[in-house]
PyMOL Python script that loads the backbone (N, CA, C, O; Angstrom):
from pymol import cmd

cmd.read_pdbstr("""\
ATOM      1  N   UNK A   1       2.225  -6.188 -15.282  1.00  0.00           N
ATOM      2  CA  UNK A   1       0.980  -6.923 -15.292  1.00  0.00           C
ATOM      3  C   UNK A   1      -0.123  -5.997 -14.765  1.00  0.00           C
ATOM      4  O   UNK A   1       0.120  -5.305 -13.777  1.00  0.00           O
ATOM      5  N   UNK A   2      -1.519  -5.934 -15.465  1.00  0.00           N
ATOM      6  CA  UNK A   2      -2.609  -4.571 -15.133  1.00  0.00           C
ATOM      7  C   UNK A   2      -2.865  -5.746 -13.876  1.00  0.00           C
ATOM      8  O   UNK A   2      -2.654  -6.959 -13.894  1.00  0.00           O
ATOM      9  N   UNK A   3      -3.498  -4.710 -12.605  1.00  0.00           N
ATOM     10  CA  UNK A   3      -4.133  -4.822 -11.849  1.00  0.00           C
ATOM     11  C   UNK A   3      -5.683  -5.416 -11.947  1.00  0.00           C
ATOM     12  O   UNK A   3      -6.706  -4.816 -12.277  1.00  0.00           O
ATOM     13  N   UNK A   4      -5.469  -7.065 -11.472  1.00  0.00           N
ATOM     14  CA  UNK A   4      -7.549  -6.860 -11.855  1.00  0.00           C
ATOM     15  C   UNK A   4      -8.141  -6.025 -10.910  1.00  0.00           C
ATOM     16  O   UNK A   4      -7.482  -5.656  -9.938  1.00  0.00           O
ATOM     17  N   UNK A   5      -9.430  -5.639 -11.084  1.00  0.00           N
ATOM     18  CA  UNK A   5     -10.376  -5.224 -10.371  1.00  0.00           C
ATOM     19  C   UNK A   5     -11.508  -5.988  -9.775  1.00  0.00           C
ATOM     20  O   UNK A   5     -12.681  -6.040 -10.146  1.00  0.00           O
ATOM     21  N   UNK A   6     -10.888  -6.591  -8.735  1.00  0.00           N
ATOM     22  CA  UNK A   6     -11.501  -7.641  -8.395  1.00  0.00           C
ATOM     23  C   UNK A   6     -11.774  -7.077  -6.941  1.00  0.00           C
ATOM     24  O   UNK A   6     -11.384  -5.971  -6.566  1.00  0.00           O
ATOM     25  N   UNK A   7     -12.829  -8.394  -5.806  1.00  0.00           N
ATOM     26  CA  UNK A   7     -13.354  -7.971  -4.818  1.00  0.00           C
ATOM     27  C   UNK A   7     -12.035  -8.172  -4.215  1.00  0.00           C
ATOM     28  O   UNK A   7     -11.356  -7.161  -4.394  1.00  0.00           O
ATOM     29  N   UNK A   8     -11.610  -8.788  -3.779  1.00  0.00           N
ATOM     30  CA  UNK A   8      -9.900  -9.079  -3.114  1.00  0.00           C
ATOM     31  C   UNK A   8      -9.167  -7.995  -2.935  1.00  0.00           C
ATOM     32  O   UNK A   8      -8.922  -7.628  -1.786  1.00  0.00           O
ATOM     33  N   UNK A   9      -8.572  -7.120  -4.306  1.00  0.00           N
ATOM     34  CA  UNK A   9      -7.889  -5.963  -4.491  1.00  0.00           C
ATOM     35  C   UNK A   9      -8.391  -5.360  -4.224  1.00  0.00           C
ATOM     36  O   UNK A   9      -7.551  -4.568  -3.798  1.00  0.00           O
ATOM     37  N   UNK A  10      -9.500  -4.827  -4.022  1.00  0.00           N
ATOM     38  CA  UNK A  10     -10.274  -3.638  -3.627  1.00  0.00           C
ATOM     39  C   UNK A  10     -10.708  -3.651  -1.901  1.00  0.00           C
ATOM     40  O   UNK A  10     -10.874  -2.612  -1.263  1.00  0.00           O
ATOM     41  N   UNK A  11     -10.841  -4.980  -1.341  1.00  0.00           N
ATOM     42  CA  UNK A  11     -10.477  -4.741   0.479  1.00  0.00           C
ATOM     43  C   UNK A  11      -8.986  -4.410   0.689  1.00  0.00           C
ATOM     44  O   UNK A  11      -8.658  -3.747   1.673  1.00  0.00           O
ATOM     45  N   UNK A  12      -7.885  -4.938  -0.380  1.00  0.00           N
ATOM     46  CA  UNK A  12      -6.851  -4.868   0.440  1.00  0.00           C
ATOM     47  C   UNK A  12      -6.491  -3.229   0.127  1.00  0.00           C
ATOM     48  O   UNK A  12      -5.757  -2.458   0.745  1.00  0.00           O
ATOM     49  N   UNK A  13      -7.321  -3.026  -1.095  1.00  0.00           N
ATOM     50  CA  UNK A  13      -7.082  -1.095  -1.438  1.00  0.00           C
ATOM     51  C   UNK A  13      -7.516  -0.480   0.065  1.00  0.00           C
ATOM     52  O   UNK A  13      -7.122   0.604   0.493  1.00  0.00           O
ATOM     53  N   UNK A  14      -8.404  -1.399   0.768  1.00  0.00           N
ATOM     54  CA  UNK A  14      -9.214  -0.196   1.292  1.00  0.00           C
ATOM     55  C   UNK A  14      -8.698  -0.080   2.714  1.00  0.00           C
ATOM     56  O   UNK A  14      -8.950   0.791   3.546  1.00  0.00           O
ATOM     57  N   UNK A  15      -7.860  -1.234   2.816  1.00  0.00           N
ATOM     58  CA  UNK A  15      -7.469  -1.198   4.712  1.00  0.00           C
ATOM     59  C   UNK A  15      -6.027   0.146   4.051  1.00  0.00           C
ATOM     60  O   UNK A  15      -5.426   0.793   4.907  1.00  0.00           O
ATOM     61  N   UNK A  16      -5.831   0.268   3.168  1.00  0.00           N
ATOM     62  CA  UNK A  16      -4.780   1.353   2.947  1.00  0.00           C
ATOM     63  C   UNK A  16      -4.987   2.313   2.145  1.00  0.00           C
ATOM     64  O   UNK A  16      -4.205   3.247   2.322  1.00  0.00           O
ATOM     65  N   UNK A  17      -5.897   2.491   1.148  1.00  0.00           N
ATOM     66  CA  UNK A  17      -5.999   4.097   0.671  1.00  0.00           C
ATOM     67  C   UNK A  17      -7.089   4.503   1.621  1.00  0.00           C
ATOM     68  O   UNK A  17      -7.438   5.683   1.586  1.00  0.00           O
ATOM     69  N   UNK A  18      -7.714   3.630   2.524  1.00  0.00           N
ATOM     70  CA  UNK A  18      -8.700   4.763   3.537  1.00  0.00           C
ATOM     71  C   UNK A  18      -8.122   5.250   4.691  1.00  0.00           C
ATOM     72  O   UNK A  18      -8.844   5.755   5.551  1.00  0.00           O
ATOM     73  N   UNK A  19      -6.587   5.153   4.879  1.00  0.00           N
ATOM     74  CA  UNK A  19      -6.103   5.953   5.697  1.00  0.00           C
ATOM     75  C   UNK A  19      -4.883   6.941   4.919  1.00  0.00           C
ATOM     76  O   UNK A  19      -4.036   7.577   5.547  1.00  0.00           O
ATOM     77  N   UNK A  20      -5.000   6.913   3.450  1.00  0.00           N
ATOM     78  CA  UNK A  20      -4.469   8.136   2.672  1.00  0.00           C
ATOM     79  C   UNK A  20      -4.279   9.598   3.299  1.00  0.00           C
ATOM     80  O   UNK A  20      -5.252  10.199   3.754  1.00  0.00           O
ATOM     81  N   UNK A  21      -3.320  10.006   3.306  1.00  0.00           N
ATOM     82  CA  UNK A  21      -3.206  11.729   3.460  1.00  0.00           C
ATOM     83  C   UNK A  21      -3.859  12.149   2.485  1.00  0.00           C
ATOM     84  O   UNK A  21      -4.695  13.022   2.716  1.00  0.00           O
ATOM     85  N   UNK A  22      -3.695  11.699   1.206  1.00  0.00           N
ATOM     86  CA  UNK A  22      -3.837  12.292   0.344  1.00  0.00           C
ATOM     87  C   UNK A  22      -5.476  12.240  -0.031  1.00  0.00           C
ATOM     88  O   UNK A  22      -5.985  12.583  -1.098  1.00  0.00           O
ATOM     89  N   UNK A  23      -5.980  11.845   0.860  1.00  0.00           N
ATOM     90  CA  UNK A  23      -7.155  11.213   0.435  1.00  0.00           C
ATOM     91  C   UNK A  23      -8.290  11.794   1.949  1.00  0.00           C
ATOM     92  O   UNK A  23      -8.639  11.115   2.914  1.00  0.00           O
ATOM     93  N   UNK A  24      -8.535  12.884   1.715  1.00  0.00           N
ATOM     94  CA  UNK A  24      -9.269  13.470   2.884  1.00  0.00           C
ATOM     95  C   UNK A  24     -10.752  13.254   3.045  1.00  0.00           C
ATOM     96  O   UNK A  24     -11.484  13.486   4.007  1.00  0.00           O
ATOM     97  N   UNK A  25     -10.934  12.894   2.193  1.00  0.00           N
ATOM     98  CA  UNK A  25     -12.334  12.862   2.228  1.00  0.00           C
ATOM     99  C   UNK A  25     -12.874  11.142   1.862  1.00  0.00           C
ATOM    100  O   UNK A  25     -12.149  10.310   1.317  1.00  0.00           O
ATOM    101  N   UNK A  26     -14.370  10.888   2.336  1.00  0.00           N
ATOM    102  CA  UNK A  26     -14.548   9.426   1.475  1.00  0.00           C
ATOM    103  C   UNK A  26     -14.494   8.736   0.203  1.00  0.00           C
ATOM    104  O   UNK A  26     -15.582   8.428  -0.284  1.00  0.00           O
ATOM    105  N   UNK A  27     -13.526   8.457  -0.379  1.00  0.00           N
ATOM    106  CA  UNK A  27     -13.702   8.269  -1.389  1.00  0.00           C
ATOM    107  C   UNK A  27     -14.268   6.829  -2.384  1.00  0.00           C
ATOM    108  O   UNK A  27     -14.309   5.664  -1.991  1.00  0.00           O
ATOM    109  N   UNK A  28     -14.476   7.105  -3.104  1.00  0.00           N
ATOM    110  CA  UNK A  28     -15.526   5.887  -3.776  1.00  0.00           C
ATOM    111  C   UNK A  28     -14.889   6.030  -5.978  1.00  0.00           C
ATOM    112  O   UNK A  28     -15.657   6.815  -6.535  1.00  0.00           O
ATOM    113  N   UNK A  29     -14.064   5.594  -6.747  1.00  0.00           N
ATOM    114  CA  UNK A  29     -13.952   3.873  -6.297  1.00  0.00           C
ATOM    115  C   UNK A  29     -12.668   2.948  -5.654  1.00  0.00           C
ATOM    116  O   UNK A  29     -12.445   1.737  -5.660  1.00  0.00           O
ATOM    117  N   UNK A  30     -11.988   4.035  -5.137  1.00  0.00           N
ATOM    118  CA  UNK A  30     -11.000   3.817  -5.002  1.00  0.00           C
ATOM    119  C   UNK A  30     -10.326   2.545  -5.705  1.00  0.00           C
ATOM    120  O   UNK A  30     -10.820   2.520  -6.832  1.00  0.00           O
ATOM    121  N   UNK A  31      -9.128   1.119  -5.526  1.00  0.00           N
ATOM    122  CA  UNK A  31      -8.322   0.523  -6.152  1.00  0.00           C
ATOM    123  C   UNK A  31      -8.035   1.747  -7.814  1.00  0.00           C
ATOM    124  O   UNK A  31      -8.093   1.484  -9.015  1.00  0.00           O
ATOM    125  N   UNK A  32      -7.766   2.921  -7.139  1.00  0.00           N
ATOM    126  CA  UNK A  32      -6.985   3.499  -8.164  1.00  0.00           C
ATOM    127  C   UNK A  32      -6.113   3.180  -9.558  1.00  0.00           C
ATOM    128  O   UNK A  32      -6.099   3.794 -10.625  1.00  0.00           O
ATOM    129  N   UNK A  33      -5.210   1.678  -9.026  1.00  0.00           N
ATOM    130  CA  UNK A  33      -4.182   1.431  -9.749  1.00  0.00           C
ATOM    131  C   UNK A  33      -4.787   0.335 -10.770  1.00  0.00           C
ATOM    132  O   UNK A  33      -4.381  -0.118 -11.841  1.00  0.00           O
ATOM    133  N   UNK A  34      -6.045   0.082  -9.900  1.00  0.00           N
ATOM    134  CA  UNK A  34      -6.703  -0.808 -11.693  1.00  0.00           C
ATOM    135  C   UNK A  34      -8.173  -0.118 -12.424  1.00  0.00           C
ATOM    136  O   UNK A  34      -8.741  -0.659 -13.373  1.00  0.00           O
ATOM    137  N   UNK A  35      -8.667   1.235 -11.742  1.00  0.00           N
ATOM    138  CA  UNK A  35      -9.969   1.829 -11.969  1.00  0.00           C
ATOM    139  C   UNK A  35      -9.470   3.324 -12.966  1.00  0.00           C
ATOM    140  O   UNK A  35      -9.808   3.793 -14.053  1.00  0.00           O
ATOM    141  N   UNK A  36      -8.692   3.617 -12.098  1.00  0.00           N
ATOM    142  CA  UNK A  36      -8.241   5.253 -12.643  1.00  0.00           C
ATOM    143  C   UNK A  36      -8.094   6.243 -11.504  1.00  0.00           C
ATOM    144  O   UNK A  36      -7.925   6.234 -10.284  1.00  0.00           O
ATOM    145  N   UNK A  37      -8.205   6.893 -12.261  1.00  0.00           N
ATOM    146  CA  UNK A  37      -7.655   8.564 -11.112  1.00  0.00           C
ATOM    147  C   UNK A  37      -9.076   9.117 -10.427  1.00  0.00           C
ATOM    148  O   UNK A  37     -10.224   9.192 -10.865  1.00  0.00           O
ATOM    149  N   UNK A  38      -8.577   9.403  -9.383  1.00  0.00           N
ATOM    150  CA  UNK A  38     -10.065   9.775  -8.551  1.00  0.00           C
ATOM    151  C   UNK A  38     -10.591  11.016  -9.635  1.00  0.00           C
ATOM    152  O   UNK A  38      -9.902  11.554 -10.502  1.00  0.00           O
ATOM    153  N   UNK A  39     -12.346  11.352  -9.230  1.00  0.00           N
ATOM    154  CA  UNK A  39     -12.608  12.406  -9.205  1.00  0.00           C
ATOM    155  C   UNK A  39     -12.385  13.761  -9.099  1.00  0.00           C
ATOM    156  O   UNK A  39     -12.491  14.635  -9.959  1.00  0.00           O
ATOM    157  N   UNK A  40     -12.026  13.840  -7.805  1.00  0.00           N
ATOM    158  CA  UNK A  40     -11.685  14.414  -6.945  1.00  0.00           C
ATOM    159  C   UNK A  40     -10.397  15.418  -7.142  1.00  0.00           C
ATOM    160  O   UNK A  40      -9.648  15.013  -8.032  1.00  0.00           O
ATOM    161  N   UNK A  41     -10.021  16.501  -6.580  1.00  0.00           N
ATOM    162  CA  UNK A  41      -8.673  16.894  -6.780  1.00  0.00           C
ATOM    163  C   UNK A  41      -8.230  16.393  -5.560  1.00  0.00           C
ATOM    164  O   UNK A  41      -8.868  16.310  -4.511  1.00  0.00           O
ATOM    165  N   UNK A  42      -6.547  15.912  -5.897  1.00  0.00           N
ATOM    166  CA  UNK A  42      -5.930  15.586  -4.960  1.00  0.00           C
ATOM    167  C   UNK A  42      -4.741  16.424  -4.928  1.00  0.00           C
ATOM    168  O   UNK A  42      -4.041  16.882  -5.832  1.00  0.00           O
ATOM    169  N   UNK A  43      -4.670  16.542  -3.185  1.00  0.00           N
ATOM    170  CA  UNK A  43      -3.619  16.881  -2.927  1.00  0.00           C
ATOM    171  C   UNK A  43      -2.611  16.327  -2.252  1.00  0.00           C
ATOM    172  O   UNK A  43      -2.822  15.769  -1.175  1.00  0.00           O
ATOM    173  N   UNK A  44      -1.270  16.416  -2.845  1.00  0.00           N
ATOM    174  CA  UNK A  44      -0.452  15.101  -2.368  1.00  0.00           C
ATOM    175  C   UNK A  44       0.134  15.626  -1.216  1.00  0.00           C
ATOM    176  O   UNK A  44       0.914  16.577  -1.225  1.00  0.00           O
ATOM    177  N   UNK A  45      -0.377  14.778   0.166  1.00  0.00           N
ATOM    178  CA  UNK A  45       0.332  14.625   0.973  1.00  0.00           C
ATOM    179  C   UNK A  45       1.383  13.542   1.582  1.00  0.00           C
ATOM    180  O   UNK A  45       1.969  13.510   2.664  1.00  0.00           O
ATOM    181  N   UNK A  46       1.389  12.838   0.678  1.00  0.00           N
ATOM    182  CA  UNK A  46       2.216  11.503   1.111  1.00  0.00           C
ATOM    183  C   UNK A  46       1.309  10.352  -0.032  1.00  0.00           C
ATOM    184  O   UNK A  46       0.494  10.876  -0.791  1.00  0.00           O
ATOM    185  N   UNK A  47       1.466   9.132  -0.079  1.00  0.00           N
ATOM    186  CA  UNK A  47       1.202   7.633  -1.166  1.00  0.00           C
ATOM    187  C   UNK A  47       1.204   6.707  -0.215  1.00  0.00           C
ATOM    188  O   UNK A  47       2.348   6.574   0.220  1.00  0.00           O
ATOM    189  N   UNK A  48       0.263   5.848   0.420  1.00  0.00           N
ATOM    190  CA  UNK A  48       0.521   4.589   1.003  1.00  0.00           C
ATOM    191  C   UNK A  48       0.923   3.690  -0.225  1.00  0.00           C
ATOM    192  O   UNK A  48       1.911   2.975  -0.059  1.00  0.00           O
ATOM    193  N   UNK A  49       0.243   3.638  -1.493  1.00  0.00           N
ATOM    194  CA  UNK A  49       0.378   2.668  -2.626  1.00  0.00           C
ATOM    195  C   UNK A  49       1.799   1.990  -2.424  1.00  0.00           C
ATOM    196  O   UNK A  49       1.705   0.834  -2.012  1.00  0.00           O
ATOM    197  N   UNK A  50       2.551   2.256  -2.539  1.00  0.00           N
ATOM    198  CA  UNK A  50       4.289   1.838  -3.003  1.00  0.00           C
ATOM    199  C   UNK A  50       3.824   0.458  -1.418  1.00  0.00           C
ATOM    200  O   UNK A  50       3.947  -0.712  -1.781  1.00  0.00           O
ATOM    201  N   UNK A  51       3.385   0.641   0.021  1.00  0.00           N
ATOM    202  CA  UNK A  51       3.094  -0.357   0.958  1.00  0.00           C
ATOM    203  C   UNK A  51       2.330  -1.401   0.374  1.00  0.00           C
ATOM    204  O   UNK A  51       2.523  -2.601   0.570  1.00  0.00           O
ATOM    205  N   UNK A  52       1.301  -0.811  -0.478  1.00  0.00           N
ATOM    206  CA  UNK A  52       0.345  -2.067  -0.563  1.00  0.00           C
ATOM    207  C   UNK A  52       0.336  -2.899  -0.947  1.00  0.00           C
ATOM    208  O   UNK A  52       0.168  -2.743  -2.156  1.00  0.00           O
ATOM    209  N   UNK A  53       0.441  -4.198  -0.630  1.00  0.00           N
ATOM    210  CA  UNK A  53      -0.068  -5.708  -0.947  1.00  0.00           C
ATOM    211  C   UNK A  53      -0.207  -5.848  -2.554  1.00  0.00           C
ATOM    212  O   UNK A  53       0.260  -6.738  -3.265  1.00  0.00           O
ATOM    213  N   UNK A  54      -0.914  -4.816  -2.897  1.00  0.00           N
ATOM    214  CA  UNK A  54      -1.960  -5.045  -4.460  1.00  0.00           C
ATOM    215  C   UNK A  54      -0.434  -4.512  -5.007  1.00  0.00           C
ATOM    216  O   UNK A  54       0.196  -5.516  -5.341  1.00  0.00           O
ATOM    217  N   UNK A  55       0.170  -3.590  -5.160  1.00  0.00           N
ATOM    218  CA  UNK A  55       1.311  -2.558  -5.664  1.00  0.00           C
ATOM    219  C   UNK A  55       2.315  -3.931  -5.282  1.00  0.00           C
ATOM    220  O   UNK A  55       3.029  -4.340  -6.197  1.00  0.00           O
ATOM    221  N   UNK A  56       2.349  -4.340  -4.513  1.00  0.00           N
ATOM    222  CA  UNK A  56       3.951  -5.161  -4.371  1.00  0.00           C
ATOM    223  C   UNK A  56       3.834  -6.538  -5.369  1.00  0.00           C
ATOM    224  O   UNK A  56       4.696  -7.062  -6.074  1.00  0.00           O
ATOM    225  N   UNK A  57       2.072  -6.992  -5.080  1.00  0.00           N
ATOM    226  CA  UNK A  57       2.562  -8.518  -5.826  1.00  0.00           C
ATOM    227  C   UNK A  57       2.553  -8.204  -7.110  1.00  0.00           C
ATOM    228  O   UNK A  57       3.389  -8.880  -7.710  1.00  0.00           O
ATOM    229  N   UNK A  58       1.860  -7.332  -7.928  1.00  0.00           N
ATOM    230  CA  UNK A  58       2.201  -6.781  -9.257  1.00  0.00           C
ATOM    231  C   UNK A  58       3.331  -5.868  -9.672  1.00  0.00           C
ATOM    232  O   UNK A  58       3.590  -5.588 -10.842  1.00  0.00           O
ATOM    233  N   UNK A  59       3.829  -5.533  -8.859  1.00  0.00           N
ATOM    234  CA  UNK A  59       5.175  -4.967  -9.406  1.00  0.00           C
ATOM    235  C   UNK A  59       4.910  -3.745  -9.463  1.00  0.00           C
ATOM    236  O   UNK A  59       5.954  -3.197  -9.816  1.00  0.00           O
ATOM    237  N   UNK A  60       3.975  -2.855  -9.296  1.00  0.00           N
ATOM    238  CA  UNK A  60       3.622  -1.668 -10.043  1.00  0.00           C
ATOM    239  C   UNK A  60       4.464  -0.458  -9.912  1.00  0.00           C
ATOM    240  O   UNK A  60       4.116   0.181  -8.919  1.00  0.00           O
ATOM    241  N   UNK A  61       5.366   0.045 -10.501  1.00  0.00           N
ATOM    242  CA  UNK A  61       5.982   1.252 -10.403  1.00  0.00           C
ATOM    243  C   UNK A  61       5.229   2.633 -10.475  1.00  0.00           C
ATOM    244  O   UNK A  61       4.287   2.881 -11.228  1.00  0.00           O
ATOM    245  N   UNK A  62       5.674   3.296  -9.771  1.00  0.00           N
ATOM    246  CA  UNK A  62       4.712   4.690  -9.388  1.00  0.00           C
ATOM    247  C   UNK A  62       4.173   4.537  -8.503  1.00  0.00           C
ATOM    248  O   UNK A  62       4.293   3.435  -7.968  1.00  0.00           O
ATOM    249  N   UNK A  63       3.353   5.488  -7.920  1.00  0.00           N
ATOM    250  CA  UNK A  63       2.458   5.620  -7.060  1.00  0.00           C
ATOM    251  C   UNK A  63       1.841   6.928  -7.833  1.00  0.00           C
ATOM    252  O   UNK A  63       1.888   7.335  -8.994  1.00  0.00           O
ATOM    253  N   UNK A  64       1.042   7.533  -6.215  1.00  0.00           N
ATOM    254  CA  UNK A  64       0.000   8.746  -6.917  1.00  0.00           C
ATOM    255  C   UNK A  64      -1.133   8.002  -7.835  1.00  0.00           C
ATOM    256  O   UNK A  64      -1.507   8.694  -8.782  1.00  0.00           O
ATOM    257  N   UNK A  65      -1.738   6.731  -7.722  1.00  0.00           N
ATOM    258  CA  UNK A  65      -2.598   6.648  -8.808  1.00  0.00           C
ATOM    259  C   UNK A  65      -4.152   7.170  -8.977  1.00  0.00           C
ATOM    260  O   UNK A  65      -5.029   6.953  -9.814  1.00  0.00           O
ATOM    261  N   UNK A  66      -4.060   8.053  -7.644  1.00  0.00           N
ATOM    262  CA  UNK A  66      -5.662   8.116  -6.996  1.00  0.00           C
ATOM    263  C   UNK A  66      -5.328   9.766  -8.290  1.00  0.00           C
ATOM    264  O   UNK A  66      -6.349  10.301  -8.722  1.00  0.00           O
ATOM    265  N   UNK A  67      -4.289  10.208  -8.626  1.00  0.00           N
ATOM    266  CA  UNK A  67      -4.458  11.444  -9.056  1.00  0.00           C
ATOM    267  C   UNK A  67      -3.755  10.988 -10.669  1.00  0.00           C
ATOM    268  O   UNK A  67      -4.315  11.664 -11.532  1.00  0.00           O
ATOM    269  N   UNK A  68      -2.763  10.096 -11.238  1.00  0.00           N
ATOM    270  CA  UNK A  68      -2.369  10.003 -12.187  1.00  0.00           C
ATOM    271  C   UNK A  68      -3.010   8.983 -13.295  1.00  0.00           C
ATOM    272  O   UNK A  68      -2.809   9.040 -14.508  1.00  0.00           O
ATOM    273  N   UNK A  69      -4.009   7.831 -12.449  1.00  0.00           N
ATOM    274  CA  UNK A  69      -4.501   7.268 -13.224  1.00  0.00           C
ATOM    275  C   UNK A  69      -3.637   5.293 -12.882  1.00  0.00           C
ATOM    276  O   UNK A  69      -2.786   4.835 -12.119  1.00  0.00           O
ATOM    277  N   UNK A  70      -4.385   4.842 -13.796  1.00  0.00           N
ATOM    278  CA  UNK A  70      -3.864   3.521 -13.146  1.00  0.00           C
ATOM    279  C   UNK A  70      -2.827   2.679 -13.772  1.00  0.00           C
ATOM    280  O   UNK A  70      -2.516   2.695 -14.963  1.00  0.00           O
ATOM    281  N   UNK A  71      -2.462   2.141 -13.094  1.00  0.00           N
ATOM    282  CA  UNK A  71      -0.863   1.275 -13.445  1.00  0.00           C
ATOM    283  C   UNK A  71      -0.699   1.103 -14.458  1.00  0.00           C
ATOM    284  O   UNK A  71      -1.640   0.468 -14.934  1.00  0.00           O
ATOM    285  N   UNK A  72       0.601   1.499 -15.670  1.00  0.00           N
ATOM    286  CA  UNK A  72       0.347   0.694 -16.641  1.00  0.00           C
ATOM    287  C   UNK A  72       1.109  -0.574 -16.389  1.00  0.00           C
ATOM    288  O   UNK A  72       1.030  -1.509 -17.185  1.00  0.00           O
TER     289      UNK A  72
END
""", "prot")
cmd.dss("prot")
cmd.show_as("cartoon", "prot")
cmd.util.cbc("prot")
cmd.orient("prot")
């Protein structure tokens, strides 16, 4: 099931991809797994995604979406 992009998913993105390793800097739009792949180059230091709230009630397999793009 795609991720909406809604205001909901995107606070609960943010109490957890804003403490990303992988994610050093501020990033903006983050909810990765329903927007797309950051800007940004990333370097993987670790995935909170597979924890998050948004990733568990949808099922979403994978992680990395801030660099691979979003859930299918």
């Amino acid at each position: 099931m795609p991720v909406e992009d809604t205001k909901d998913n995107l606070n609960i993105c943010m109490d957890y991809c804003g403490t990303c390793p992988s994610l050093p800097f501020p990033t903006n739009p983050m909810l990765f797994c329903a927007r797309g792949s950051s800007p940004e180059k990333i370097e993987k230091k670790g995935c909170k995604c597979p924890t998050c709230p948004v990733h568990e009630k949808h099922k979403l397999k994978g992680f990395y979406f801030c660099d691979s793009g979003k859930a299918p």
